[in-house]
Backbone as CSV, one residue per row, in Angstrom:
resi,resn,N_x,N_y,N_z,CA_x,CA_y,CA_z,C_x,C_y,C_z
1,UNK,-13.081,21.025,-9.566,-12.973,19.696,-9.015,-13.084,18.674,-10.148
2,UNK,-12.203,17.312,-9.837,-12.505,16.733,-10.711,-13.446,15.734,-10.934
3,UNK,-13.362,15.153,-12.010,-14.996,14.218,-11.904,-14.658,12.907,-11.149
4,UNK,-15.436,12.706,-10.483,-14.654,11.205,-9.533,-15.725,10.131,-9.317
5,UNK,-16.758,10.424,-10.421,-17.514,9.148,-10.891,-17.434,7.648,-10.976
6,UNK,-16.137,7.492,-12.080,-15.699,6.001,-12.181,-15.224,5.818,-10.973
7,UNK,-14.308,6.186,-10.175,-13.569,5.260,-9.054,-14.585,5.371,-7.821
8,UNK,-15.598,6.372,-7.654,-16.975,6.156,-6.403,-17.351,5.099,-6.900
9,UNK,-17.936,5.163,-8.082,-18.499,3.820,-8.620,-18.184,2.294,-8.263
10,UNK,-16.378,2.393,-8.323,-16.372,0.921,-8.269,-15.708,0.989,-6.728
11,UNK,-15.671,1.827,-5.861,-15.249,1.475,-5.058,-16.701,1.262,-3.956
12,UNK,-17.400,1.301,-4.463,-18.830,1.698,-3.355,-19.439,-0.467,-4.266
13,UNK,-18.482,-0.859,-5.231,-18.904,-2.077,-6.038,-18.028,-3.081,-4.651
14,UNK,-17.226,-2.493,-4.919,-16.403,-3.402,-4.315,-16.224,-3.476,-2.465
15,UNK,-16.652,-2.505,-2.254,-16.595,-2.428,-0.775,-17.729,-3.627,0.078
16,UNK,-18.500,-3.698,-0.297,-19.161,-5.209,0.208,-18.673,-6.626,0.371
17,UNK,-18.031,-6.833,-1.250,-17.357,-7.597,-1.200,-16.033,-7.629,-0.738
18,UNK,-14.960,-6.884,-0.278,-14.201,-6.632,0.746,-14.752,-6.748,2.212
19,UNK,-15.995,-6.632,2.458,-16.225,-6.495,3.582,-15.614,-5.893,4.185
20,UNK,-15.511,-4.686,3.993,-14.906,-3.461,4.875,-15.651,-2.838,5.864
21,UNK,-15.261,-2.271,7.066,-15.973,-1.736,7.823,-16.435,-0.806,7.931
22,UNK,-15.470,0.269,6.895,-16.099,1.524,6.308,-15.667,1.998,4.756
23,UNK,-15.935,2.667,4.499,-15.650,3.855,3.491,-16.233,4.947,3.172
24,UNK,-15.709,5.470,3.188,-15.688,7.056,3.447,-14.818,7.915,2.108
25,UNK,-16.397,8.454,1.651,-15.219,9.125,0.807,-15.588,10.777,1.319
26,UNK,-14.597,11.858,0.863,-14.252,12.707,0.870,-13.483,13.949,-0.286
27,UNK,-13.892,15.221,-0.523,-14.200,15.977,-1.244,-13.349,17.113,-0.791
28,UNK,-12.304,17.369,-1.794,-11.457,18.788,-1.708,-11.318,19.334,-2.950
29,UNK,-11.145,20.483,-2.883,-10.537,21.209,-3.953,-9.592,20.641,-4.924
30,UNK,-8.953,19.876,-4.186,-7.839,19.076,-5.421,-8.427,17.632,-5.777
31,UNK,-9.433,17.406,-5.788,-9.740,16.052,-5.814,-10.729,15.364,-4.524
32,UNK,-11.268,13.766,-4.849,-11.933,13.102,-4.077,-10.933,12.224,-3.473
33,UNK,-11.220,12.098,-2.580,-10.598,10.731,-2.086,-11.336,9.702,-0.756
34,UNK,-10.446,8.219,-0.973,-11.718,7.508,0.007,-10.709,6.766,1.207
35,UNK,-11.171,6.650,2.670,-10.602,5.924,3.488,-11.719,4.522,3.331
36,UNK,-10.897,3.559,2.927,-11.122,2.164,3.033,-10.527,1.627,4.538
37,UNK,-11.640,1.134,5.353,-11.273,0.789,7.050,-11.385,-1.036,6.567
38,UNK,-10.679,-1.335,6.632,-10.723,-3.341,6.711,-11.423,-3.749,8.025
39,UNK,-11.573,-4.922,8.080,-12.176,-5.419,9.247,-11.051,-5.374,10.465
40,UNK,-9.992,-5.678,10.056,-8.502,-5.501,11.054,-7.538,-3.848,11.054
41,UNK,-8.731,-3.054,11.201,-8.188,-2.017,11.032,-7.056,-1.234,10.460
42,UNK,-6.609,-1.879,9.067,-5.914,-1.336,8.193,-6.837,-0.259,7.549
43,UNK,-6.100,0.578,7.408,-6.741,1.940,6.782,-6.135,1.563,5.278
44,UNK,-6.477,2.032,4.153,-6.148,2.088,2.982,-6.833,3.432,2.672
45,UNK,-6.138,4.213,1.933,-6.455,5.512,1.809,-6.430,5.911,-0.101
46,UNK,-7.676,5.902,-1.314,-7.179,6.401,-2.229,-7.773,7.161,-2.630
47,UNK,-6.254,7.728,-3.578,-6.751,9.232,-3.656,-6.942,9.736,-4.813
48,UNK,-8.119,10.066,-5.872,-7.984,10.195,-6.698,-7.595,11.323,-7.984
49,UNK,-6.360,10.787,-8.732,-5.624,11.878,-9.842,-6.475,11.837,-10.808
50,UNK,-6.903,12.645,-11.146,-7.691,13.091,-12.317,-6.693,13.588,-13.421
51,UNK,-5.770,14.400,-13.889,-5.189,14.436,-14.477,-4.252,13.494,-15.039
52,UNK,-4.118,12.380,-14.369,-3.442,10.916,-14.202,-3.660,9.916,-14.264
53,UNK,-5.582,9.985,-14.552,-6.300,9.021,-14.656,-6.287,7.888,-13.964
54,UNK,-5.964,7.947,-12.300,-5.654,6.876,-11.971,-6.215,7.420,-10.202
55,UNK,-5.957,6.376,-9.449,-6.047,5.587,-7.990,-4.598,6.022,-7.722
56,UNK,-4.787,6.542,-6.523,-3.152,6.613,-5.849,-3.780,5.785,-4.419
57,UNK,-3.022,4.727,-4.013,-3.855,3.991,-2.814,-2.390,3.960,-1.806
58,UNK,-2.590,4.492,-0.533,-1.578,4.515,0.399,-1.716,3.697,1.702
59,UNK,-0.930,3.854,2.706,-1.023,3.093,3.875,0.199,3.056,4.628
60,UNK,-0.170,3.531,5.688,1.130,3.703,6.684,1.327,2.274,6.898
61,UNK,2.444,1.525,6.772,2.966,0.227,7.454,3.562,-0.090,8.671
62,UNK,3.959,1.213,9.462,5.004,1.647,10.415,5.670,2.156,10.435
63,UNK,6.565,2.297,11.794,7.940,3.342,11.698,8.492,2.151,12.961
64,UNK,9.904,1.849,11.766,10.863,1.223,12.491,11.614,1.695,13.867
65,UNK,11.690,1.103,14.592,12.478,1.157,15.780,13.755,1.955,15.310
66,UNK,14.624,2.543,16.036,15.773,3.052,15.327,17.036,2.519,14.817
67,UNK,16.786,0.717,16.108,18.037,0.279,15.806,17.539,-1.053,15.155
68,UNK,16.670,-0.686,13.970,16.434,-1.278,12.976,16.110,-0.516,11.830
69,UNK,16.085,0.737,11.858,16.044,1.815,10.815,16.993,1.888,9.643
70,UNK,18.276,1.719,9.736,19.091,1.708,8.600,18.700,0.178,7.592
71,UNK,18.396,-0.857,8.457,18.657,-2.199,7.628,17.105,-1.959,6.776
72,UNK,16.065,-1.306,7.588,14.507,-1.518,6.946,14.727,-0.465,5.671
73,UNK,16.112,0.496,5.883,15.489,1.381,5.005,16.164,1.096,3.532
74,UNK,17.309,0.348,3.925,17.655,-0.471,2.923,17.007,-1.404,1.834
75,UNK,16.612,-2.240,2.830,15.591,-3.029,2.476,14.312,-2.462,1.060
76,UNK,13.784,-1.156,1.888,13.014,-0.646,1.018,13.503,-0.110,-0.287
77,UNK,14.437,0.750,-0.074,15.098,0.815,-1.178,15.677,-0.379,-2.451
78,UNK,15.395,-1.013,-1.804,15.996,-2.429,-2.795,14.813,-2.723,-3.155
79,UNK,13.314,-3.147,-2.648,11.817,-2.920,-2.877,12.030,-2.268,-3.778
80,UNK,11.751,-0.978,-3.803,11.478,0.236,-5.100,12.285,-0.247,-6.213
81,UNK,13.601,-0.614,-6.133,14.333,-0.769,-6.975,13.463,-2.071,-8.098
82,UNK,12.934,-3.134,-7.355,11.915,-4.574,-8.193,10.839,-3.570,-8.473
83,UNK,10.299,-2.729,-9.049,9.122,-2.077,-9.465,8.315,-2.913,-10.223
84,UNK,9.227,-3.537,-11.016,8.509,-4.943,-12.036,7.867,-6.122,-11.480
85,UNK,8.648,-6.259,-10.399,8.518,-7.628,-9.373,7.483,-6.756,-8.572
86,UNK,7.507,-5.823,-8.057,5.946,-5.466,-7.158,4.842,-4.961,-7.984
87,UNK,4.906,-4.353,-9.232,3.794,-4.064,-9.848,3.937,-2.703,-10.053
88,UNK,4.858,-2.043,-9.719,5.095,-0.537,-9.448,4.397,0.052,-8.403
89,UNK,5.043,-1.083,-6.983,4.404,-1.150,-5.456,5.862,0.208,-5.169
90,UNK,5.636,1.221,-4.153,6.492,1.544,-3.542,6.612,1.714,-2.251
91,UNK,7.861,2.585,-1.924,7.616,2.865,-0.308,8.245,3.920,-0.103
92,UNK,7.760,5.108,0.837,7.970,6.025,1.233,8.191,6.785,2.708
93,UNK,9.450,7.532,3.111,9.387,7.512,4.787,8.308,9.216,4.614
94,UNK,7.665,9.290,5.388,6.704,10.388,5.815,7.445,11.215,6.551
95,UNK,7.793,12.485,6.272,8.229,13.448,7.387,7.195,13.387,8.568
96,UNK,7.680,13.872,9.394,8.798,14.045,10.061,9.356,12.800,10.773
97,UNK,8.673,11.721,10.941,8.621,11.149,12.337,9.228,9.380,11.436
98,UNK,9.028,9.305,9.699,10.177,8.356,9.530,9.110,7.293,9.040
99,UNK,7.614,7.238,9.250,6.490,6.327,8.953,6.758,5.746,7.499
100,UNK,6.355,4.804,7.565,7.032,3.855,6.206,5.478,4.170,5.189
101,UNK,5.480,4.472,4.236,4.261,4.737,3.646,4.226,3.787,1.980
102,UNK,3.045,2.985,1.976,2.924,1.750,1.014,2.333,2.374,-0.359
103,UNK,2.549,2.484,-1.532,1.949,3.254,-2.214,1.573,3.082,-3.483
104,UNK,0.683,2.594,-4.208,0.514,2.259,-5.315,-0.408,2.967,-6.093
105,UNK,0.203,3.139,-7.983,-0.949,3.797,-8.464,-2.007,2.827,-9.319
106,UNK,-2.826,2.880,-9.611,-3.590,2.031,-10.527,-4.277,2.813,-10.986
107,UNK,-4.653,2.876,-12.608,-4.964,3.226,-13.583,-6.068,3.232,-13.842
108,UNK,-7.401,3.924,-13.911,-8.564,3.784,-14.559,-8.831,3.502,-15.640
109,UNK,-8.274,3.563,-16.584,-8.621,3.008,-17.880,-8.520,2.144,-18.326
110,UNK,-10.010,1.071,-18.432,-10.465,0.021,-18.650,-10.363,-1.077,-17.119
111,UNK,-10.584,-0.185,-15.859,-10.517,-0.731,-14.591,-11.777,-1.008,-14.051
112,UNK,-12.417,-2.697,-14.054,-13.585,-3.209,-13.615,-13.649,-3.468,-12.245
113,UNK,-14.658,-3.875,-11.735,-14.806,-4.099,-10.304,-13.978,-5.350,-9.641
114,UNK,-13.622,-6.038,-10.388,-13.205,-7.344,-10.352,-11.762,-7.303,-10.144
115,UNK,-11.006,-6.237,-11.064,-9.587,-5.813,-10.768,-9.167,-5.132,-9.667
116,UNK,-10.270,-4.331,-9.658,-10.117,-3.219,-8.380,-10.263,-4.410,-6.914
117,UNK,-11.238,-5.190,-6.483,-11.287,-6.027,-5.879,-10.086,-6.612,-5.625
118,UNK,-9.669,-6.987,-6.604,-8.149,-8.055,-6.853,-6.793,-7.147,-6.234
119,UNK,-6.560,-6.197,-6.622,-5.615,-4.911,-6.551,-5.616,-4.937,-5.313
120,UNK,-6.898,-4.294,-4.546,-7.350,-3.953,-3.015,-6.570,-5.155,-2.382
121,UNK,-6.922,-6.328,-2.696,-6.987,-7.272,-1.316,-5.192,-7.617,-1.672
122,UNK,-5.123,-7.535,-2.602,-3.239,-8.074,-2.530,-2.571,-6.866,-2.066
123,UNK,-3.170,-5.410,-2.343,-2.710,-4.323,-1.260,-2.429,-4.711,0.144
124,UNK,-3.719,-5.103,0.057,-3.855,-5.362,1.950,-3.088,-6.333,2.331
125,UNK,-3.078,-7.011,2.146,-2.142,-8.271,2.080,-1.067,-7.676,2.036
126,UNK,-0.305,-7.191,1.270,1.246,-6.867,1.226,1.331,-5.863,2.045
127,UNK,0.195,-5.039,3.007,0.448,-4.284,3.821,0.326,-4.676,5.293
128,UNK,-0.100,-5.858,5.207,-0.575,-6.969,6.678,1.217,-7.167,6.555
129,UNK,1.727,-7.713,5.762,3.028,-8.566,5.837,4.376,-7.372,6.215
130,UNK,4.007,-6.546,5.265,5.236,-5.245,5.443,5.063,-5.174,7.001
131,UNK,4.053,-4.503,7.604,3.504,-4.407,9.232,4.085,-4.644,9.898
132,UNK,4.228,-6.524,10.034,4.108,-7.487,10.588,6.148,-6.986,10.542
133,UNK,6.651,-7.419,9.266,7.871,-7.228,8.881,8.826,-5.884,10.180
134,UNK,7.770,-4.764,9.953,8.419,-3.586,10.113,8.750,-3.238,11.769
135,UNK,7.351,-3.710,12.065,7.168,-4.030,13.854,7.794,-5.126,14.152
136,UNK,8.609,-6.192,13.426,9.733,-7.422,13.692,9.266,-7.850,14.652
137,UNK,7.930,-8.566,14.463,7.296,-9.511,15.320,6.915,-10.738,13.960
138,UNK,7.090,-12.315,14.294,6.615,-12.810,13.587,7.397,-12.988,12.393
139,UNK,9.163,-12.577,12.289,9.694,-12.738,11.148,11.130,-13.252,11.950
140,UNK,11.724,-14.380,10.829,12.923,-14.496,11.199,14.050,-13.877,11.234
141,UNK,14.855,-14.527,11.364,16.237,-13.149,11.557,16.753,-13.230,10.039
142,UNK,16.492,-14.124,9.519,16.919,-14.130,7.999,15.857,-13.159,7.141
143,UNK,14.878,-12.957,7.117,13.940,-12.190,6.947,14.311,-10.214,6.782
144,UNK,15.188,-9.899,7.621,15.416,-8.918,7.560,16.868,-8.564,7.679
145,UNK,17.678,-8.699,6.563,19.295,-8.684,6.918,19.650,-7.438,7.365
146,UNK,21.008,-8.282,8.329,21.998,-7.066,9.569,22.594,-7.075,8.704
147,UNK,23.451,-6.223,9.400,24.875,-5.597,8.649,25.764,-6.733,8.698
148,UNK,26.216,-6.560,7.139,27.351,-7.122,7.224,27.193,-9.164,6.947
149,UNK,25.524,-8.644,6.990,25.105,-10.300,6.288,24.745,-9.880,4.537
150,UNK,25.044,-10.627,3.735,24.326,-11.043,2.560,22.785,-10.770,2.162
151,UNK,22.692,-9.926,1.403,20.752,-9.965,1.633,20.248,-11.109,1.343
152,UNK,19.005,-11.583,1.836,18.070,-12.436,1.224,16.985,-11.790,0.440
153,UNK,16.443,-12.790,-0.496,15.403,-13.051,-1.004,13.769,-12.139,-0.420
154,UNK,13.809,-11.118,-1.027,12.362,-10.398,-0.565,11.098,-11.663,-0.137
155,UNK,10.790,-12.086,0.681,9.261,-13.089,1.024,8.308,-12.215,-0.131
156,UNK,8.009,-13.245,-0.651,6.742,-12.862,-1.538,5.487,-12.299,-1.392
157,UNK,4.991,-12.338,-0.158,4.205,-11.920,0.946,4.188,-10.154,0.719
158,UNK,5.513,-9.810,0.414,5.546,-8.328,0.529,5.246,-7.913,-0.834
159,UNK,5.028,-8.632,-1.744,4.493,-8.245,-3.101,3.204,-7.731,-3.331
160,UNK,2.674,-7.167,-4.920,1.252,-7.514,-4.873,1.050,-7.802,-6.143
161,UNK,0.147,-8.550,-6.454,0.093,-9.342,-7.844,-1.577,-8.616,-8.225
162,UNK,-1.335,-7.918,-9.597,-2.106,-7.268,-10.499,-2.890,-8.156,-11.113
């Protein structure tokens, strides 16, 4: 197992000040990892690479309706494609069932409580907005281009700033 010292450390720093409702960490053979519960029941889930020296932090955002499935998945794909513009934010569909999965790595080395704090909450944030986006409640019709329209401009909202 690997050593999972530094990231218990700052995540047990930072969880107060998140005011989270839980965390929970957890212990396997391949590694530790922690469910972060928000007060609005976003789960944030990270998992830690030891060989990678880093935070892998995930989060289901949804699973699109079907007859909005091709334009969202577009969409994402054009996401992944700004890696620079999100921070090297991605997105992933989950077998079987198509779940949109939010995914970022962050790096332990030379990672304080203060970053990790910072990281977390613009996670959450860009995973409140994707949500919101994916379940197409709360967004305009320009917001998510049909076929055969012009894309727009990603909302900044879906970013996360390091």
């Amino acid at each position: 197992m690997q050593d999972s010292t530094l990231p218990a450390a700052l995540l047990a720093e930072v969880a107060p000040i998140l005011d989270l409702d839980a965390l929970v960490q957890h212990e396997a053979d391949d590694g530790a990892s922690w469910d972060l519960v928000f007060d609005d029941s976003l789960l944030v889930e990270a998992f830690h690479d030891g060989p990678g020296n880093k935070l892998v932090l995930t989060t289901n955002v949804g699973t699109p309706d079907d007859d909005r499935a091709g334009q969202l998945h577009k969409l994402l794909l054009q996401y992944n494609y700004l890696w620079r513009d999100t921070s090297g934010t991605r997105m992933a569909l989950e077998p079987p069932d198509g779940s949109i999965i939010m995914i970022y790595d962050l790096h332990l080395s030379g990672l304080d409580g203060v970053a990790l704090r910072n990281v977390l909450q613009n996670f959450a944030a860009a995973a409140r907005a994707w949500t919101i986006m994916i379940a197409g409640s709360g967004t305009s019709d320009e917001s998510t281009p049909t076929d055969g329209e012009e894309d727009s401009a990603l909302d900044p909202a879906l970013f996360i700033r390091v």
